[in-house]
C-alpha positions in Angstrom: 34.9 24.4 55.0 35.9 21.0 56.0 36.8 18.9 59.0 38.9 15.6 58.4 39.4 13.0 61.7 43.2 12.8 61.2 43.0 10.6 64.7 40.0 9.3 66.7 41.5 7.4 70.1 42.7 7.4 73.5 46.6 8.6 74.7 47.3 4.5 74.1 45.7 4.3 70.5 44.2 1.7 69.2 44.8 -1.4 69.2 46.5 -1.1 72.8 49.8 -2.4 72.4 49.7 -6.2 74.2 46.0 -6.1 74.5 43.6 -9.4 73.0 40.4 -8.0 73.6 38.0 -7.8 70.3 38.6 -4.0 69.8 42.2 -4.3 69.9 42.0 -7.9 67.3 39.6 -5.9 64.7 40.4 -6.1 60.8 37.7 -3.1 60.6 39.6 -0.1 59.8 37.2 1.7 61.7 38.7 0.3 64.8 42.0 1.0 64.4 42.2 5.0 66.1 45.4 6.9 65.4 46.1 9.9 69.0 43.2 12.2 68.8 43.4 14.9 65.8 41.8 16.9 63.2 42.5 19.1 60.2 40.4 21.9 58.9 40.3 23.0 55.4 39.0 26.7 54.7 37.4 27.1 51.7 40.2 29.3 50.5 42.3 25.7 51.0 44.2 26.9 54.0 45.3 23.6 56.3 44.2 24.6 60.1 46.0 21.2 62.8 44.1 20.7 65.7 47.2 19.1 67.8 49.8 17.6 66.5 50.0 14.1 68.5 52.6 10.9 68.5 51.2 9.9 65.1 51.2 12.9 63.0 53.8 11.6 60.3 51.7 8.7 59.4 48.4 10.4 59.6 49.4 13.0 56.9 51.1 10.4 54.9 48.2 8.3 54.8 45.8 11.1 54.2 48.1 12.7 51.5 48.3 16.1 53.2 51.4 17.6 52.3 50.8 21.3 53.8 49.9 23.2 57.0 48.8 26.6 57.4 48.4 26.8 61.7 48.2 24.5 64.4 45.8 25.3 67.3 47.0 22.9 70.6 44.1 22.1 72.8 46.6 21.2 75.7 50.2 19.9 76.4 49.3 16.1 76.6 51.9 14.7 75.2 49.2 12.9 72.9 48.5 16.2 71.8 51.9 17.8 71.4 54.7 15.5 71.2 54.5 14.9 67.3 55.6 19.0 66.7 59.3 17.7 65.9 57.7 15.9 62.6 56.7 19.0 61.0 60.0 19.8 59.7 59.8 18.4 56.5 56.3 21.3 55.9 58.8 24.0 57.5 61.7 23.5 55.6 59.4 23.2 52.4 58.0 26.5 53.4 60.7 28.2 54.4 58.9 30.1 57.4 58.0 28.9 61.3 54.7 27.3 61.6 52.5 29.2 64.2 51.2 27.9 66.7 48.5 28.9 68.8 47.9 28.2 72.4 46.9 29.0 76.1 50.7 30.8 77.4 50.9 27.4 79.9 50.9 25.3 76.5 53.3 27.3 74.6 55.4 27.6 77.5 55.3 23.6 77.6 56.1 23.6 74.0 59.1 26.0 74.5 60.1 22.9 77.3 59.8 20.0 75.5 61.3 21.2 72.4 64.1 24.0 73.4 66.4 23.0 70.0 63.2 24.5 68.5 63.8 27.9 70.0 67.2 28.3 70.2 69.2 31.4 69.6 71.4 29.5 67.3 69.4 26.7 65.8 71.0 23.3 64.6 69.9 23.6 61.0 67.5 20.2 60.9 65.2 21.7 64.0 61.9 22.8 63.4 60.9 26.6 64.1 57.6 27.3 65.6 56.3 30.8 65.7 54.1 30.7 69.5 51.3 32.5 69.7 48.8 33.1 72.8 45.8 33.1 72.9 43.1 33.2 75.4 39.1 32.1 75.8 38.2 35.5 73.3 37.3 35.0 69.4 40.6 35.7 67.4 41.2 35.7 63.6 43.8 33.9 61.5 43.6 33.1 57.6 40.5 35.4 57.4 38.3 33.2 59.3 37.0 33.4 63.1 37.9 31.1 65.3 36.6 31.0 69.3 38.2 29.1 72.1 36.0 26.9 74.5 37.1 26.5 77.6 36.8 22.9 79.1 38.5 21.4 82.3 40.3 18.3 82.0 40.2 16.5 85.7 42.4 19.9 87.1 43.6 21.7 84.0 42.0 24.0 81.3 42.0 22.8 77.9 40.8 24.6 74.7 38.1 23.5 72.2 37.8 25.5 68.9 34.4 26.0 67.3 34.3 27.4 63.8 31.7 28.7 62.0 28.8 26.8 63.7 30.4 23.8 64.3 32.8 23.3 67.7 35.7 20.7 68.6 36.2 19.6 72.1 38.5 17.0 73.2 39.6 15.8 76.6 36.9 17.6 79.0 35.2 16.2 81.6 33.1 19.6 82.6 31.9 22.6 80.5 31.0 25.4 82.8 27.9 26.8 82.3 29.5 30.2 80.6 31.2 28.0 78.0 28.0 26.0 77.0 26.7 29.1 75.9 28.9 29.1 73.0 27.9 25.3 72.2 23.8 25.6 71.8 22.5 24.6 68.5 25.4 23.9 66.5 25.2 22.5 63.4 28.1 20.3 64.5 29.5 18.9 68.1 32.3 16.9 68.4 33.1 16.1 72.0 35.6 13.4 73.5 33.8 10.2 74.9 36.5 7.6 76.3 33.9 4.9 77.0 30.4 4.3 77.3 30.5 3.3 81.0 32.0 4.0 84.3 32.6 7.4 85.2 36.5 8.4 84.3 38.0 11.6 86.4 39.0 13.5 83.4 37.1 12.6 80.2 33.3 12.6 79.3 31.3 9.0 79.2 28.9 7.9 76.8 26.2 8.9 79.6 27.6 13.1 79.9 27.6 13.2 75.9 24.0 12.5 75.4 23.2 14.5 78.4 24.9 17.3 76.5 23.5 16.2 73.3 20.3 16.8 74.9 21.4 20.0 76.6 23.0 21.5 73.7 21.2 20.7 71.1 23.3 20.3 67.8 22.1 19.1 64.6 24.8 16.6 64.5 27.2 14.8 67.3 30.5 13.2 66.7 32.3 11.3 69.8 36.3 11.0 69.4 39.2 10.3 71.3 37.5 6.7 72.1 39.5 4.1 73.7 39.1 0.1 73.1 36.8 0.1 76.1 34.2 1.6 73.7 33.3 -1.4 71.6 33.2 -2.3 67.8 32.7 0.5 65.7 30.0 -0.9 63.5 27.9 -2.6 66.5 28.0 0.6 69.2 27.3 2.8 65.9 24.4 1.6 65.6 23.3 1.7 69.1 24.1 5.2 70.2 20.8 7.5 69.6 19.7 9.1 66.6 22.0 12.4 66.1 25.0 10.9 67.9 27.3 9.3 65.9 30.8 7.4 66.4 33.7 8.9 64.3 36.3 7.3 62.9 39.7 8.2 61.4 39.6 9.7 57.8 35.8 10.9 58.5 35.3 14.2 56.5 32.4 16.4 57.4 31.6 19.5 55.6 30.5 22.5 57.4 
C-alpha cells in the first residue's frame, strides 16, 4: 500500500492570500501546501480519500488521479469537506454514489451543506454520496482494515485513520491516553503540526509532536497541515530531529 500527500497546509493554504512573508514569496514547490489531504492506494489499486478539501479538483488533476474508491472525512471543517461537490465528474464516470465514511455529526454536516446531493428528486448534475457511519471501532471496506483514532480538536472529536501499521492524524490538539494505545510503534505517524512555536488552542506545535514522537515511538514521523508560520521547507527540514520529517504535497510513502 501507499500514501500520497494530496495536500499538506493550513485551512488558508499556502501562500496566504495577501501575505509577503518568505514562506508565502517561495519558488520552492515544497512550500506551496494545497488544504490538508491524502490518498491511499491498496495494493489491489483501490483509491481510499482522506477528506475531500477546497482544492480537491486541482490536486487530482495535478496528481493524475482519475478514480476514487471511498472517502473517509476526518471532520466537517470546511477545509476538510467543502470540495465533495467536485467529485461529480468520478460519479458520473462510475455510475454509482461514492461512500463516504464518517462520525453521524459529519455526515449529518454533509447532508447540510450539500442537500441537492440528497434529494428525493436529484437535479441530474448533483453528486450522490452514499453516508456511512462509523464510530471509534475497526471496520472493513475494500478487504482491508481500517481503525478510527479518536483525537479532540480544541472542543470537537475528529477521526484519524491508521492502516496497517501506519496512522493519519490531522487537526488534534490532544490524544487521550486510550487512543495512544493504538499509536505505539508504528511504522509510520503522520500528525498535524501548525507551527513550531506558540501554543495554538486546537492544533499540535512542533514542541507536542516530538513529545509524542518520543512517546509513541514510530519508526517514521511525518508533520502536515503546516501553515506559513512554519518556515522554509528545506531549512526547518533539516532542523527537526532525526525520525521527524516535514511533508510536502505529492510525497508518496509506501507502507
Amino acid at each position: 500500500m501507499k500514501l500520497k500527500f494530496l495536500g499538506t497546509g493550513t485551512s488558508q493554504g499556502v501562500p496566504v492570500i495577501g501575505c509577503s512573508c518568505e514562506v508565502c514569496l517561495s519558488k520552492n514547490p515544497k512550500d506551496k501546501r494545497f488544504r490538508a489531504s491524502a490518498l491511499v492506494t491498496t495494493d489491489e489499486n483501490k483509491k481510499i480519500l482522506i477528506d475531500c478539501g477546497p482544492d480537491f479538483r486541482q490536486q487530482m488533476l495535478v496528481n493524475q488521479e482519475n478514480n476514487l474508491d471511498i472517502a473517509l472525512l476526518t471532520h466537517e471543517h470546511n477545509d476538510h469537506v467543502i470540495g465533495l461537490d467536485d467529485m461529480r465528474p468520478l460519479i458520473f464516470k462510475s455510475g454509482q454514489n461514492m461512500p463516504l465514511y464518517s462520525s453521524e455529526r459529519v455526515g449529518n454536516e454533509v447532508k447540510n451543506r450539500f442537500p441537492y446531493a440528497f434529494a428525493d428528486e436529484r437535479y441530474p448534475g448533483a453528486p450522490a454520496f452514499d453516508l456511512h457511519t462509523i464510530d471509534d471501532k475497526p471496520f472493513e471496506v475494500l478487504d482491508i482494515e481500517i481503525t478510527p483514532i479518536e483525537v479532540i480538536h480544541y472542543k470537537i472529536t475528529v477521526f484519524g485513520y491508521k492502516f496497517k501499521n501506519l496512522a493519519y492524524i490531522t487537526d488534534a490538539g490532544f490524544i487521550s491516553e486510550t487512543e495512544k494505545q493504538k499509536l505505539k510503534n508504528l511504522d509510520v505517524l503522520i500528525l498535524n503540526c501548525i507551527r513550531k512555536f506558540e501554543p495554538h488552542p486546537a492544533h499540535f506545535i512542533l514542541e507536542d509532536v516530538i513529545n509524542l514522537f518520543e512517546e509513541l515511538k514510530p519508526k517514521k514521523l511525518f508533520l502536515t497541515h503546516l501553515s506559513h508560520h512554519f518556515g522554509l521547507h528545506d531549512i526547518e527540514d533539516k532542523l527537526l530531529p532525526e525520525g521527524i520529517d516535514l511533508s510536502y504535497d505529492g510525497l508518496e510513502i509506501n507502507f
